[in-house]
C-alpha positions as CSV (number, residue, x, y, z in Angstrom):
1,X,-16.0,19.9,29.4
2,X,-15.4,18.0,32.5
3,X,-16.8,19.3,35.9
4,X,-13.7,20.4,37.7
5,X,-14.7,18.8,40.9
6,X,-13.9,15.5,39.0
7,X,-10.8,16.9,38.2
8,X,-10.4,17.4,42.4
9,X,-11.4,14.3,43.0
10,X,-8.7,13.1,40.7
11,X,-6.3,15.2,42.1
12,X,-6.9,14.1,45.7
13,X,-6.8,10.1,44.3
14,X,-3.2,10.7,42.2
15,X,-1.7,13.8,43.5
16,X,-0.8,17.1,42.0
17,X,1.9,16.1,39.6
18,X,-0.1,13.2,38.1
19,X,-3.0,15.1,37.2
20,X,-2.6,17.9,34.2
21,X,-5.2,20.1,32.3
22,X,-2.1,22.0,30.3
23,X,-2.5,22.5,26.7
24,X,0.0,21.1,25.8
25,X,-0.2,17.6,27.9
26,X,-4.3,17.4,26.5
27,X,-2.9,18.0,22.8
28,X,0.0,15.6,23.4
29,X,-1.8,12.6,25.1
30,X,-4.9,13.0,22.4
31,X,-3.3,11.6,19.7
32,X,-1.1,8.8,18.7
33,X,1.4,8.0,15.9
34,X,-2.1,6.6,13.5
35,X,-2.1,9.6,11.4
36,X,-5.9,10.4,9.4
37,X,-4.9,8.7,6.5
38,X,-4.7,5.5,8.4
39,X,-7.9,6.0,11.1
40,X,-10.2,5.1,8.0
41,X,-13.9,5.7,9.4
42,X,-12.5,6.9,13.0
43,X,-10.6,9.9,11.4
44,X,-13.9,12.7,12.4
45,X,-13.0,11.0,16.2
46,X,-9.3,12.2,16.0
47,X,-10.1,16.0,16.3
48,X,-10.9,15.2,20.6
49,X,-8.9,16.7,23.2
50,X,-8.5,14.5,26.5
51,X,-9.9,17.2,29.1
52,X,-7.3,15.8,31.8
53,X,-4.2,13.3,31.8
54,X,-3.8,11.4,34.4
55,X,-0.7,9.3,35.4
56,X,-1.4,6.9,37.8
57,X,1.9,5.0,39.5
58,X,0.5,1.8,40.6
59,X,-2.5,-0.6,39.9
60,X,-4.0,0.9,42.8
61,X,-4.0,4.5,41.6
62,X,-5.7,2.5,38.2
63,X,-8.1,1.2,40.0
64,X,-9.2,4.4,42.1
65,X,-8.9,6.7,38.7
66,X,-12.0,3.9,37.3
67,X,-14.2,4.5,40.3
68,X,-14.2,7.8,40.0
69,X,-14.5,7.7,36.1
70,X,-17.3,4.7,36.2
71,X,-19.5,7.0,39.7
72,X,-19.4,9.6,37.0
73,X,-19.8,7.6,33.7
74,X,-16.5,9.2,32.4
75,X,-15.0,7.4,29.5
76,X,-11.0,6.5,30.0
77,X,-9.0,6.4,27.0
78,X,-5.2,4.6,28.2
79,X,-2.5,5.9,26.5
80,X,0.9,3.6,25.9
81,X,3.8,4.6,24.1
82,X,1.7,6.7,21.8
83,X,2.5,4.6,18.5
């Protein structure tokens, strides 16, 4: 679980609507189109939930979001098109 006042931080760097912690985003934004079957040894790894989404809108929001997640030693998966 993440400490929320990262997720503040975050908030304050992006803004409200770039930020989520909704079910629904965290399930959505965990995955991609490789299904088990195709992950091979990195299947176990697939069952991980992203504990917040962030959007960023330009390379300096990118750049800010890494501070934070680098100060707090906070792995950041990117996400593309989701295939």
């Amino acid at each position: 679980m993440l400490d929320p006042a990262i997720i503040r931080s975050l908030t304050g760097i992006l803004g409200l609507d770039s930020v989520s912690t909704l079910e629904e985003d965290l399930d959505r934004y965990s995955a991609d189109a490789l299904s088990p079957q195709r992950a091979f040894k990195a299947a176990p790894n697939l069952l991980a939930t992203a504990d917040v989404v962030a959007t960023p809108r330009s390379l300096t929001d990118v750049v800010e979001v890494v501070k934070l997640a680098d100060m707090h030693k906070v792995p950041v998966v990117p996400y593309g098109g989701g295939t």
